[in-house]
N, CA, C and O atoms as a GROMACS GRO file, in nm:
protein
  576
    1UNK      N    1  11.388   3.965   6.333
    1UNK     CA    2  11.342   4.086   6.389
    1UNK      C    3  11.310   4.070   6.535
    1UNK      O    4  11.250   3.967   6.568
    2UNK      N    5  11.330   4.124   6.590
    2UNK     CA    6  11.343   4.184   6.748
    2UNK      C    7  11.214   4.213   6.749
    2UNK      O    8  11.174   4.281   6.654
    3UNK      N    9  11.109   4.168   6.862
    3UNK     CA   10  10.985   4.249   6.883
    3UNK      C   11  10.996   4.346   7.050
    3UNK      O   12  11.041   4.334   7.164
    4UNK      N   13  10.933   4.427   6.976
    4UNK     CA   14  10.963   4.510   7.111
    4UNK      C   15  10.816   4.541   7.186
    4UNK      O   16  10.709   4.548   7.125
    5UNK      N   17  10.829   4.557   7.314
    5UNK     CA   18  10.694   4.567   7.389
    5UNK      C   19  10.634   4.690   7.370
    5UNK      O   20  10.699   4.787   7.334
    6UNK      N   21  10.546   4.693   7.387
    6UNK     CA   22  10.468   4.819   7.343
    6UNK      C   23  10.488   4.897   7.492
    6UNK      O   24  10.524   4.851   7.600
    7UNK      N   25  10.438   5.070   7.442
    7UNK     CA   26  10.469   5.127   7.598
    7UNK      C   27  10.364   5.080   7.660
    7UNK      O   28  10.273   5.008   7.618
    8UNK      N   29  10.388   5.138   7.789
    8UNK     CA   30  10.327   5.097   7.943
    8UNK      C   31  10.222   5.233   7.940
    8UNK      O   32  10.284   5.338   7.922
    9UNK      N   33  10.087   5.247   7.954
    9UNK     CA   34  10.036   5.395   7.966
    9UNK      C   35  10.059   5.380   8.120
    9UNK      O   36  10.092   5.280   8.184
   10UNK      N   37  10.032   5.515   8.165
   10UNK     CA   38   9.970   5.477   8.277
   10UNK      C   39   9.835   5.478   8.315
   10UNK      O   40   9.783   5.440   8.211
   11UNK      N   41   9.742   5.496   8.396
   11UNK     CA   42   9.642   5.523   8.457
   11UNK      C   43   9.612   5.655   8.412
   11UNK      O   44   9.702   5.738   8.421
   12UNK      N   45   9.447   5.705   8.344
   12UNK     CA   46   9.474   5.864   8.350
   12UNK      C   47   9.453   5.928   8.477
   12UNK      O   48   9.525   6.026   8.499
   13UNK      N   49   9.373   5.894   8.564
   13UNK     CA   50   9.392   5.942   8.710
   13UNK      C   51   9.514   6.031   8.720
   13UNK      O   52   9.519   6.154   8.726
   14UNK      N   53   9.645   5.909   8.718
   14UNK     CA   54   9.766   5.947   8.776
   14UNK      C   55   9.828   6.035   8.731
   14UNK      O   56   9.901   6.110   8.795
   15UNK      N   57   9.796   6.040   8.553
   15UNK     CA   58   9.849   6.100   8.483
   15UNK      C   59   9.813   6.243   8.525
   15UNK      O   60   9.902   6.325   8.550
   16UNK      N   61   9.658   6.278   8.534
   16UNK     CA   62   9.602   6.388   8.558
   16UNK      C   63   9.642   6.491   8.734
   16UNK      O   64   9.632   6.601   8.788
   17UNK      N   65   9.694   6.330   8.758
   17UNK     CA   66   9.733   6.384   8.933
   17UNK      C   67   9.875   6.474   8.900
   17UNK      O   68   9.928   6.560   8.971
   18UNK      N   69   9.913   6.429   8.786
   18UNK     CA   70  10.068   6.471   8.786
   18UNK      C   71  10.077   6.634   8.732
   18UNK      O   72  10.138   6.724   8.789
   19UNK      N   73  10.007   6.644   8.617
   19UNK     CA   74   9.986   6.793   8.552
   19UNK      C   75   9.929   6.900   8.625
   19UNK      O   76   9.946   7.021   8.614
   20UNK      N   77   9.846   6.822   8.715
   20UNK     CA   78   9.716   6.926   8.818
   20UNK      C   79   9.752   7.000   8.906
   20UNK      O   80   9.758   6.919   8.998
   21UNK      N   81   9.782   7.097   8.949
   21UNK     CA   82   9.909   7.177   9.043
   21UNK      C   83   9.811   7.172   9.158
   21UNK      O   84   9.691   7.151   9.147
   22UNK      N   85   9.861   7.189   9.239
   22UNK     CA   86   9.814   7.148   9.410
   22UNK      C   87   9.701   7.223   9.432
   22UNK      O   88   9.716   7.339   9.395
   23UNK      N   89   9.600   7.200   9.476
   23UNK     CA   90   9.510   7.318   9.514
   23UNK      C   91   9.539   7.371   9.638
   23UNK      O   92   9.523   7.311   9.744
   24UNK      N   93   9.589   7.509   9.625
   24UNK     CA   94   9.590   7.629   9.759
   24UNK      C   95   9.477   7.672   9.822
   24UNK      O   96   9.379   7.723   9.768
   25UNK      N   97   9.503   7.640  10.002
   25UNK     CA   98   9.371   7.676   9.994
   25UNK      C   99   9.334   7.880  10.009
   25UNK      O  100   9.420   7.965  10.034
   26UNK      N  101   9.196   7.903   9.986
   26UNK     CA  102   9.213   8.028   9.967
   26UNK      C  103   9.292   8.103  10.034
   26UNK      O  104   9.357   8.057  10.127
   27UNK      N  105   9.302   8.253   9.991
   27UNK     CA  106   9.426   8.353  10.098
   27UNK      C  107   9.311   8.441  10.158
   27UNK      O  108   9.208   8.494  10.116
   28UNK      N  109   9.393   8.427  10.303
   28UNK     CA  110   9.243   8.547  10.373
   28UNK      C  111   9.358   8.650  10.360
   28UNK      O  112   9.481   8.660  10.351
   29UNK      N  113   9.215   8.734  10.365
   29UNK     CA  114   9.236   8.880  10.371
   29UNK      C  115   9.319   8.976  10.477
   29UNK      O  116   9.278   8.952  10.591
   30UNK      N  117   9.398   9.052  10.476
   30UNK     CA  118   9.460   9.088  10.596
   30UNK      C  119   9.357   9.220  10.616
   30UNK      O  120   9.305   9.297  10.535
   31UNK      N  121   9.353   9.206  10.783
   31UNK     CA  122   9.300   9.300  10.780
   31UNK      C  123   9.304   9.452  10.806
   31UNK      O  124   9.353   9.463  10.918
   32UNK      N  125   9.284   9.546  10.768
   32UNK     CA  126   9.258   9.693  10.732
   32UNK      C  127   9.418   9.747  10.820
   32UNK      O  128   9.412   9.704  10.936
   33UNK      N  129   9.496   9.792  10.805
   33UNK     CA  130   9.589   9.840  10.854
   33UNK      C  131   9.536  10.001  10.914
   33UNK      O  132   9.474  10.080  10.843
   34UNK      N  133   9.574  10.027  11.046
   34UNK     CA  134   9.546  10.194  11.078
   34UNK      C  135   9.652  10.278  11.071
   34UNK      O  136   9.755  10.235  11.123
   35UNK      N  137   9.655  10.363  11.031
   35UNK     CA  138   9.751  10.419  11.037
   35UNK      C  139   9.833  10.420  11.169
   35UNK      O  140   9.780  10.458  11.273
   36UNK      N  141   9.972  10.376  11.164
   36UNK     CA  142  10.079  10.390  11.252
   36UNK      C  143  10.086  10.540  11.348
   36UNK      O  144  10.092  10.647  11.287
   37UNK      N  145  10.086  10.540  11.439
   37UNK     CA  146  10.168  10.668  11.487
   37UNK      C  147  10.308  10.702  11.500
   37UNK      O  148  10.394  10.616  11.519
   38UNK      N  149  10.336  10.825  11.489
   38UNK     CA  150  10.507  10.888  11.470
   38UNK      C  151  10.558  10.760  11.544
   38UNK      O  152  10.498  10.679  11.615
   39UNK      N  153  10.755  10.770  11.484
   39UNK     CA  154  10.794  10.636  11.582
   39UNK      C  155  10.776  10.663  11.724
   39UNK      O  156  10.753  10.580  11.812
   40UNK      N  157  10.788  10.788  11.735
   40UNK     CA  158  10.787  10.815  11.906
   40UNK      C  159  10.607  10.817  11.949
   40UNK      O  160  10.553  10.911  12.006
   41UNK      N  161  10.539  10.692  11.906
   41UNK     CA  162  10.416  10.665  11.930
   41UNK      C  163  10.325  10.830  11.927
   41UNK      O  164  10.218  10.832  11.988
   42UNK      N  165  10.364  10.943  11.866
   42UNK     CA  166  10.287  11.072  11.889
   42UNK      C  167  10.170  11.050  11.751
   42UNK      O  168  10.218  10.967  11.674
   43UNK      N  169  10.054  11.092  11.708
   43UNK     CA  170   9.960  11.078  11.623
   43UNK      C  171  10.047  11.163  11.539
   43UNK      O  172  10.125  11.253  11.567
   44UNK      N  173   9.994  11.081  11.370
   44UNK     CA  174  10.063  11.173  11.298
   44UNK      C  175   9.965  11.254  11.201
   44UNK      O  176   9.872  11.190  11.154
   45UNK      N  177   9.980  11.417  11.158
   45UNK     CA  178   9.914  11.502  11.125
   45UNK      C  179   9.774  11.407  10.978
   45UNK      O  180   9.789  11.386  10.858
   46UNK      N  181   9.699  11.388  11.038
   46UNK     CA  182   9.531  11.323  10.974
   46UNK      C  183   9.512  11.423  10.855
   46UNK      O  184   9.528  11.544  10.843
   47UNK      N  185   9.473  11.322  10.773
   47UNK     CA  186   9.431  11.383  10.612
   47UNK      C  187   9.307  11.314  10.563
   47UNK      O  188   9.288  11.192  10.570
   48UNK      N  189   9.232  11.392  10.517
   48UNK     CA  190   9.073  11.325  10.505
   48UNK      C  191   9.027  11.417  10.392
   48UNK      O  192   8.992  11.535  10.403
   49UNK      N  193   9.033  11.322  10.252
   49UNK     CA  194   9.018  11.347  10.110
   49UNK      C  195   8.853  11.387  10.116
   49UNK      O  196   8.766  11.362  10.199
   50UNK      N  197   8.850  11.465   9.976
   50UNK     CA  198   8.683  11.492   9.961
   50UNK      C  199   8.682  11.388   9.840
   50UNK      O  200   8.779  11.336   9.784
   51UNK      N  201   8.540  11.372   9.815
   51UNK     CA  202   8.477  11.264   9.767
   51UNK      C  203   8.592  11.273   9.643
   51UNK      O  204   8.678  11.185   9.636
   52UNK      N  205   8.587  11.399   9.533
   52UNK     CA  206   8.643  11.398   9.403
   52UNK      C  207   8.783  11.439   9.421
   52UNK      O  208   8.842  11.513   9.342
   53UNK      N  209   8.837  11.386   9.532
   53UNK     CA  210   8.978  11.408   9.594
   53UNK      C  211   9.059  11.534   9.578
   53UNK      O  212   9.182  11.526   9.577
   54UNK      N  213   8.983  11.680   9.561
   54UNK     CA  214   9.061  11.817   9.490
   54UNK      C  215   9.066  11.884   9.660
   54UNK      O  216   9.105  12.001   9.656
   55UNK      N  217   9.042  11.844   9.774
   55UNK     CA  218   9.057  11.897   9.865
   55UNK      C  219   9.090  11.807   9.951
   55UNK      O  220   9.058  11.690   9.930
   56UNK      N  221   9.180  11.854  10.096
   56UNK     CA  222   9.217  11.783  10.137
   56UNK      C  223   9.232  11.812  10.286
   56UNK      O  224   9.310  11.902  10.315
   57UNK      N  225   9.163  11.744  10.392
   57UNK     CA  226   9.162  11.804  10.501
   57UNK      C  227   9.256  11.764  10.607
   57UNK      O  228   9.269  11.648  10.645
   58UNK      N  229   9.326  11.872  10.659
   58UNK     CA  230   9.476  11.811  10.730
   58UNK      C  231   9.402  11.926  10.889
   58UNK      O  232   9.350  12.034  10.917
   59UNK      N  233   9.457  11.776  10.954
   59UNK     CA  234   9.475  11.823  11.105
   59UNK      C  235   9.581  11.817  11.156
   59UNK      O  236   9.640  11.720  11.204
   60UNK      N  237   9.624  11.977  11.144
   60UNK     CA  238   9.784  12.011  11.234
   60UNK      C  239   9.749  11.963  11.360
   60UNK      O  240   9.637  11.926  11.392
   61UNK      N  241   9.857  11.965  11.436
   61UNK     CA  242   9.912  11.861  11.572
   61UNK      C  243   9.994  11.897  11.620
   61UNK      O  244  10.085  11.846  11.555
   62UNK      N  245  10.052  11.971  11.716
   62UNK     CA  246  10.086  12.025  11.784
   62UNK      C  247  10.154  11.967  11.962
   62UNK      O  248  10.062  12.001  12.037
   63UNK      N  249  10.265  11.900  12.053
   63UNK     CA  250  10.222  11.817  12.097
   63UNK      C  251  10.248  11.935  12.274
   63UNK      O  252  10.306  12.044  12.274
   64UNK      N  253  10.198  11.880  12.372
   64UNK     CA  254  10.195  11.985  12.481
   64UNK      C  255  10.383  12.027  12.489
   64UNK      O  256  10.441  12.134  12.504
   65UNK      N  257  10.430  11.888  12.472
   65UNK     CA  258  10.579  11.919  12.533
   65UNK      C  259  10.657  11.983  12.419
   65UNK      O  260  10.777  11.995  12.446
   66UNK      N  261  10.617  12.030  12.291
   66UNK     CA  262  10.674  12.162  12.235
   66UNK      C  263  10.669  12.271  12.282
   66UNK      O  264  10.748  12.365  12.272
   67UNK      N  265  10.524  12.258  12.364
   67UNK     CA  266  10.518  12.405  12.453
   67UNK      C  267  10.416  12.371  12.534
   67UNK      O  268  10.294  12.369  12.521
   68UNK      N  269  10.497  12.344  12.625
   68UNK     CA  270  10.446  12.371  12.792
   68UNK      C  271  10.369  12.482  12.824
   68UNK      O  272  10.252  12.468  12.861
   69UNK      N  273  10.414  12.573  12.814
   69UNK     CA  274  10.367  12.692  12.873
   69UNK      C  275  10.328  12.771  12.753
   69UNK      O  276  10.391  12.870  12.718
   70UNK      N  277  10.232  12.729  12.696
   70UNK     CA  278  10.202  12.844  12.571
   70UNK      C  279  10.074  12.859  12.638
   70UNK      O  280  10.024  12.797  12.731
   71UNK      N  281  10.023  12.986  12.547
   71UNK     CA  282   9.907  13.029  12.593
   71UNK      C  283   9.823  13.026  12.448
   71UNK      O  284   9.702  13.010  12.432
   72UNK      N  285   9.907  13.044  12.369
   72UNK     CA  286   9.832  13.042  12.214
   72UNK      C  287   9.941  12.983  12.145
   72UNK      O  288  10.061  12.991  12.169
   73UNK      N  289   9.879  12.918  12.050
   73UNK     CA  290   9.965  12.837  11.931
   73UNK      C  291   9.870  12.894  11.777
   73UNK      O  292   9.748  12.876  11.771
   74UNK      N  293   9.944  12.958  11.669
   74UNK     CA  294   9.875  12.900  11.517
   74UNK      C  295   9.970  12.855  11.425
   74UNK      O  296  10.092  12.838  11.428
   75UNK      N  297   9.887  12.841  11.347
   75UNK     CA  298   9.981  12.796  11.204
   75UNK      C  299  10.014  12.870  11.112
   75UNK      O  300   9.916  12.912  11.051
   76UNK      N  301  10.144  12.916  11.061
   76UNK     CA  302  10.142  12.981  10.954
   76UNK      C  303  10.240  12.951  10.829
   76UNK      O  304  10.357  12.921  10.854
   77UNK      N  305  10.200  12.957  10.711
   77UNK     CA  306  10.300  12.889  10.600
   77UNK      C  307  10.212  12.903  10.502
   77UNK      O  308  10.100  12.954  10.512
   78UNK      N  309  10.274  12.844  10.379
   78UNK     CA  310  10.277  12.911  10.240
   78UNK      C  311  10.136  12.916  10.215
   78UNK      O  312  10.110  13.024  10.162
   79UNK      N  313   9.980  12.805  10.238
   79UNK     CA  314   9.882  12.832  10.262
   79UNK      C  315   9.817  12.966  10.295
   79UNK      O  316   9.712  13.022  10.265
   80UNK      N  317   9.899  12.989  10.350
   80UNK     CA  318   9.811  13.177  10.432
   80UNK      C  319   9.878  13.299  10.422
   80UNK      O  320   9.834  13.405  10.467
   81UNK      N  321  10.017  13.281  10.345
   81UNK     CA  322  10.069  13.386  10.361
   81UNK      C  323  10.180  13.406  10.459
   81UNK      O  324  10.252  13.505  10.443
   82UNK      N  325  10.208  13.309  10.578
   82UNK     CA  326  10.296  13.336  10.674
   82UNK      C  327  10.214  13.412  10.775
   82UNK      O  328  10.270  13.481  10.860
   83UNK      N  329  10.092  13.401  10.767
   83UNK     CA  330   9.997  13.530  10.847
   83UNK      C  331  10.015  13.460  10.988
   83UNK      O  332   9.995  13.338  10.989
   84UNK      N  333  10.047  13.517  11.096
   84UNK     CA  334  10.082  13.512  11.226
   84UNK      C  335   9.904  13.439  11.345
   84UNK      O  336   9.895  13.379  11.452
   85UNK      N  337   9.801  13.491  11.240
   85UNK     CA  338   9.671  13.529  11.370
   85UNK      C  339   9.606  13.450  11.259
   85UNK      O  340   9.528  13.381  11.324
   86UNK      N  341   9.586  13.410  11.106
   86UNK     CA  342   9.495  13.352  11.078
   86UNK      C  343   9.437  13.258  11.103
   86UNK      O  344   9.316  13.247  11.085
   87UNK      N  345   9.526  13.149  11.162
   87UNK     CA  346   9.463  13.000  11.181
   87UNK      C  347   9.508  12.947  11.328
   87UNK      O  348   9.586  12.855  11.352
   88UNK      N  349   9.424  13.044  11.437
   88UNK     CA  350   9.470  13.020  11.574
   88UNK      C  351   9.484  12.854  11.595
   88UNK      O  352   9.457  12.793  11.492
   89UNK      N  353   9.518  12.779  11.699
   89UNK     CA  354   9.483  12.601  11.699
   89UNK      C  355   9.422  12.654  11.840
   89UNK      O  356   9.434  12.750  11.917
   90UNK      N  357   9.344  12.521  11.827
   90UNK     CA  358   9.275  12.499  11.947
   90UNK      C  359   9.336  12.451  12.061
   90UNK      O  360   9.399  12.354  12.019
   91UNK      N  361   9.360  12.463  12.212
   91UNK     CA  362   9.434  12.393  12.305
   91UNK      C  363   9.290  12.273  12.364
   91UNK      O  364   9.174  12.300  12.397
   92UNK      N  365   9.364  12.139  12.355
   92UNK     CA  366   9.281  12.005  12.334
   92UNK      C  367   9.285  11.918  12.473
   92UNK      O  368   9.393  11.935  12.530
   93UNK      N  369   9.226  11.857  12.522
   93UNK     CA  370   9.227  11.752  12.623
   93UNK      C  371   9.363  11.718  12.643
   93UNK      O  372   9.412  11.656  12.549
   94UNK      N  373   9.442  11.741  12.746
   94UNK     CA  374   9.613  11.702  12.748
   94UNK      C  375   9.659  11.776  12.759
   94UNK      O  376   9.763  11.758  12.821
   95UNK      N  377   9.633  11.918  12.715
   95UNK     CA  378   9.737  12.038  12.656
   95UNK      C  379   9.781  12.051  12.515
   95UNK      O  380   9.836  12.155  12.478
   96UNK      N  381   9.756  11.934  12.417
   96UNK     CA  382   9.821  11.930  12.309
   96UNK      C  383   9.731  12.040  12.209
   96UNK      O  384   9.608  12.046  12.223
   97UNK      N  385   9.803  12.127  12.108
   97UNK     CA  386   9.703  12.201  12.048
   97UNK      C  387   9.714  12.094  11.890
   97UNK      O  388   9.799  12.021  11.840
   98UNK      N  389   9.515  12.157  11.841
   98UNK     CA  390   9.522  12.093  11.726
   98UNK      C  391   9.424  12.243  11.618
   98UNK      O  392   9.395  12.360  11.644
   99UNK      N  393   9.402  12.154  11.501
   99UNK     CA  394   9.369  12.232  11.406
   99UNK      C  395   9.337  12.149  11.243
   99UNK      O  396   9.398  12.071  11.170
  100UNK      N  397   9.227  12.208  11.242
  100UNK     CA  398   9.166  12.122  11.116
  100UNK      C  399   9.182  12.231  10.989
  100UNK      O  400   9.127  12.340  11.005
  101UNK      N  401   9.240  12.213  10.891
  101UNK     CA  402   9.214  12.293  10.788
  101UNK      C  403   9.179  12.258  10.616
  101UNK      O  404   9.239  12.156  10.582
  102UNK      N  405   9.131  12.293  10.551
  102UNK     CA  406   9.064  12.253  10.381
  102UNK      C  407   9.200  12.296  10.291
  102UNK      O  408   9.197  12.403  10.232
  103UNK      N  409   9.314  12.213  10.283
  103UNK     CA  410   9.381  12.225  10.166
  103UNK      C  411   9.369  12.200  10.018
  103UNK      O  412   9.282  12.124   9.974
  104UNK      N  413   9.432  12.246   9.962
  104UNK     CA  414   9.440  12.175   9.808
  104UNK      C  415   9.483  12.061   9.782
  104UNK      O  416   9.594  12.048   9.833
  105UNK      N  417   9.441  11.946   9.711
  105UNK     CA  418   9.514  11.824   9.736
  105UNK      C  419   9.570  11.822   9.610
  105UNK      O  420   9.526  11.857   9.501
  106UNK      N  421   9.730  11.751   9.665
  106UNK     CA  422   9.836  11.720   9.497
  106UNK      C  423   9.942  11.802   9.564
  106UNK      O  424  10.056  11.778   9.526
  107UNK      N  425   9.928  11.895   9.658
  107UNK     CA  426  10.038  11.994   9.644
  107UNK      C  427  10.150  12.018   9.805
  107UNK      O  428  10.078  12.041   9.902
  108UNK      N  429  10.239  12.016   9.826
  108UNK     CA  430  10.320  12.085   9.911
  108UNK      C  431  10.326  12.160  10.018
  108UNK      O  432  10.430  12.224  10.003
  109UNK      N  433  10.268  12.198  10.138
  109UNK     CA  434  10.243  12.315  10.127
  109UNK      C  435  10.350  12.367  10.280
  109UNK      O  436  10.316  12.323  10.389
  110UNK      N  437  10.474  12.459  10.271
  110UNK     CA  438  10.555  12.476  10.437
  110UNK      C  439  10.484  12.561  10.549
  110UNK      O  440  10.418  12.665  10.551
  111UNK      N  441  10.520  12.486  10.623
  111UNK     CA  442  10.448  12.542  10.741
  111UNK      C  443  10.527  12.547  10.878
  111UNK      O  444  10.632  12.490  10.906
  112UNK      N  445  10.448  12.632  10.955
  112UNK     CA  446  10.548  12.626  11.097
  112UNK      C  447  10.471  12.670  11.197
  112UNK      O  448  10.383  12.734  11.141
  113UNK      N  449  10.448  12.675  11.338
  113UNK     CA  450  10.383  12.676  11.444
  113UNK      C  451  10.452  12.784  11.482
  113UNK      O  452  10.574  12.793  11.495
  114UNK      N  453  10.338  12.898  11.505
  114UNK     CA  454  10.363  13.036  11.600
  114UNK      C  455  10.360  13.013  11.758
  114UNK      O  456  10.241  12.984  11.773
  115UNK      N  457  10.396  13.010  11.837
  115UNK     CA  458  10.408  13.020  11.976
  115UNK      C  459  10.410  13.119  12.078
  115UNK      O  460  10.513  13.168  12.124
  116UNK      N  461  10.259  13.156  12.121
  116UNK     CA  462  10.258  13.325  12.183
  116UNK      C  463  10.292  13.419  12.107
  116UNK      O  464  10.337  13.519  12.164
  117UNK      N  465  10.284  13.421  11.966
  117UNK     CA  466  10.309  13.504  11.897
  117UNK      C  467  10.448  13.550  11.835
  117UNK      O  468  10.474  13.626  11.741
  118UNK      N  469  10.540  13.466  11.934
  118UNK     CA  470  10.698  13.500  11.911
  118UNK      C  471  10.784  13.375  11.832
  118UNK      O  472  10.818  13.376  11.713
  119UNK      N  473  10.807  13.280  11.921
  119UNK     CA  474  10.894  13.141  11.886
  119UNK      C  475  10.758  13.121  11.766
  119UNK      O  476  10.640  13.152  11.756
  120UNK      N  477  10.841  13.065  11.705
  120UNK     CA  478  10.828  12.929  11.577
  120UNK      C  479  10.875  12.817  11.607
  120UNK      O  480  10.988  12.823  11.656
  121UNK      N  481  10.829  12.715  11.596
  121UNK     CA  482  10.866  12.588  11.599
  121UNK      C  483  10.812  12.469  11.498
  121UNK      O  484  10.690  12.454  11.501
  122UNK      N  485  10.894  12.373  11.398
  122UNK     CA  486  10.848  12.301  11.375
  122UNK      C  487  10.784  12.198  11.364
  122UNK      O  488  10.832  12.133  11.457
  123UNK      N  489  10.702  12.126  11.312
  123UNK     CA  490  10.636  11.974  11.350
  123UNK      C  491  10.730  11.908  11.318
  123UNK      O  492  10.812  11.895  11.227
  124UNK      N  493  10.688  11.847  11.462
  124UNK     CA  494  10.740  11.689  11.488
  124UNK      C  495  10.737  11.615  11.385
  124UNK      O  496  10.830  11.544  11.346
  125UNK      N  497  10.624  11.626  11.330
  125UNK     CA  498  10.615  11.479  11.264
  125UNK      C  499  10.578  11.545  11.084
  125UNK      O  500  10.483  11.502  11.018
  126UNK      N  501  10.659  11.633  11.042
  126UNK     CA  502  10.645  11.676  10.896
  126UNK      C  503  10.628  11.577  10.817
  126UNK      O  504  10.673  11.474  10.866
  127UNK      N  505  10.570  11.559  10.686
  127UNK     CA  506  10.620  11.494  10.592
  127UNK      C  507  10.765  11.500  10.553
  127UNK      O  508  10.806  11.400  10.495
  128UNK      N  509  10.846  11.594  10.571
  128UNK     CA  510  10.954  11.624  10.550
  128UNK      C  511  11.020  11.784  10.564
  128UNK      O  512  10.938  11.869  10.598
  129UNK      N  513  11.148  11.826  10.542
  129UNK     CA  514  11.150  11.948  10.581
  129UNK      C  515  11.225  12.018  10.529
  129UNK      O  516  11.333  11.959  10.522
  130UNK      N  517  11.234  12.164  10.463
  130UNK     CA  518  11.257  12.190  10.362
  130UNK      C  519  11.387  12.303  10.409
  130UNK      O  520  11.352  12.341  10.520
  131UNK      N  521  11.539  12.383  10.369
  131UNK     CA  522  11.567  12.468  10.405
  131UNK      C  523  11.528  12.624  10.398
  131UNK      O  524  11.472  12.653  10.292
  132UNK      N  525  11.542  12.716  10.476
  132UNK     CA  526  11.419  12.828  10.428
  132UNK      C  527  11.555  12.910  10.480
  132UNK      O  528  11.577  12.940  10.597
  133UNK      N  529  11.658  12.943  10.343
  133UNK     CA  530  11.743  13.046  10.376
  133UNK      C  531  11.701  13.202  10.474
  133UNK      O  532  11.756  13.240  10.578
  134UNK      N  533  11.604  13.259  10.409
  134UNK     CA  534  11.547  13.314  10.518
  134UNK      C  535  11.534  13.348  10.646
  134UNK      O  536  11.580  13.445  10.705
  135UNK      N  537  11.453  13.241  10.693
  135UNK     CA  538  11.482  13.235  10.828
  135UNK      C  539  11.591  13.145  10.866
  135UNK      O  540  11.590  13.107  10.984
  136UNK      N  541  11.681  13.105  10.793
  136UNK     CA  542  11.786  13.020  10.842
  136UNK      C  543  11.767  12.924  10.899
  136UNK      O  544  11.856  12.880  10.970
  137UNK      N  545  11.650  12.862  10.889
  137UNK     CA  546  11.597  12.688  10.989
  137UNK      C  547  11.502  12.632  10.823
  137UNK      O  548  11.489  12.679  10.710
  138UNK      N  549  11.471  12.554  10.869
  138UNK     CA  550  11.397  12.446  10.827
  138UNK      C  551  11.206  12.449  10.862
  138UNK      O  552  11.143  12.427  10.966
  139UNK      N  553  11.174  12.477  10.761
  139UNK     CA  554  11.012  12.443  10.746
  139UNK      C  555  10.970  12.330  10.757
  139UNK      O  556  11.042  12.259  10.687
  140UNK      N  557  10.878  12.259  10.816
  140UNK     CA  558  10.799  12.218  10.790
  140UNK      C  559  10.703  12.170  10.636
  140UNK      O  560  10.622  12.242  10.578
  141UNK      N  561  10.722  12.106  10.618
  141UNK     CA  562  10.574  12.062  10.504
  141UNK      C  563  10.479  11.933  10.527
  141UNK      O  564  10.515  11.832  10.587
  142UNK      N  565  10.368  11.951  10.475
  142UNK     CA  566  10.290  11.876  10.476
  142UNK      C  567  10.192  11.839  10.331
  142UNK      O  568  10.094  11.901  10.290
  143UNK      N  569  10.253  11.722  10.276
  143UNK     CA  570  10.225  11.679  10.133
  143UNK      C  571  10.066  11.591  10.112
  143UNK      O  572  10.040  11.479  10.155
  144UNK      N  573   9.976  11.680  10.035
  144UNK     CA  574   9.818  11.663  10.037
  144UNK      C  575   9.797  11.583   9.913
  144UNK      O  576   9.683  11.550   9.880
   0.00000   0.00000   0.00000
């Protein structure tokens, strides 16, 4: 009969070095991202939830070089009816007009910028934009 050597252990140290997966050290935190502005660096229309998130507060934006020469700007779209005078905007430091309003949050809502009462024009910076056979252009929306 043949004797055979018994196995070799190893060390448990080594053994334990081998199973033990590397320790990582912790991951920091990145920090707080701000919201981006439009690519063309313009601010993009601000939304500011209520506590139980059923409302939703959007500040239209308006920028001077849509209209140079306006004298009045509002907003009007599916919110109001299309009403021409309800929701005048304010003209802001720059020329740019703005406007704070209490939406419904969850929902859709098209919109478009009155100009002196005549031109319409859309935002720059929509969430996206919808066709409005109608008037034959494109709405505006802004998703709450």
């Amino acid at each position: 009969m043949k004797k055979t050597a018994p196995a070799q252990k190893e060390p448990a140290k080594q053994e334990l070095a081998r199973k033990a997966p590397a320790k990582k050290a912790p991951a920091k935190k990145a920090p707080a991202k701000k919201a981006r502005p439009a690519a063309d660096d313009r601010p993009r229309m601000a939304r500011k939830y209520s506590k139980d998130r059923a409302v939703c507060r959007v500040t239209f934006w308006l920028p001077k070089d849509a209209a140079p020469d306006a004298t009045s700007v509002a907003v009007a779209g599916s919110f109001n009816d299309w009403s021409l005078g309800r929701h005048p905007m304010k003209q802001v430091k720059g020329g740019d007009f703005q406007l704070a309003l209490e939406l419904e949050s969850g929902r859709e809502f098209e919109f478009r910028f009155v100009i002196d009462g005549v031109r319409w024009e859309s935002a720059w910076n929509a969430d996206k934009y919808v066709w409005n056979e109608h008037a034959h252009c494109e709405n505006s929306v802004i998703v709450t």
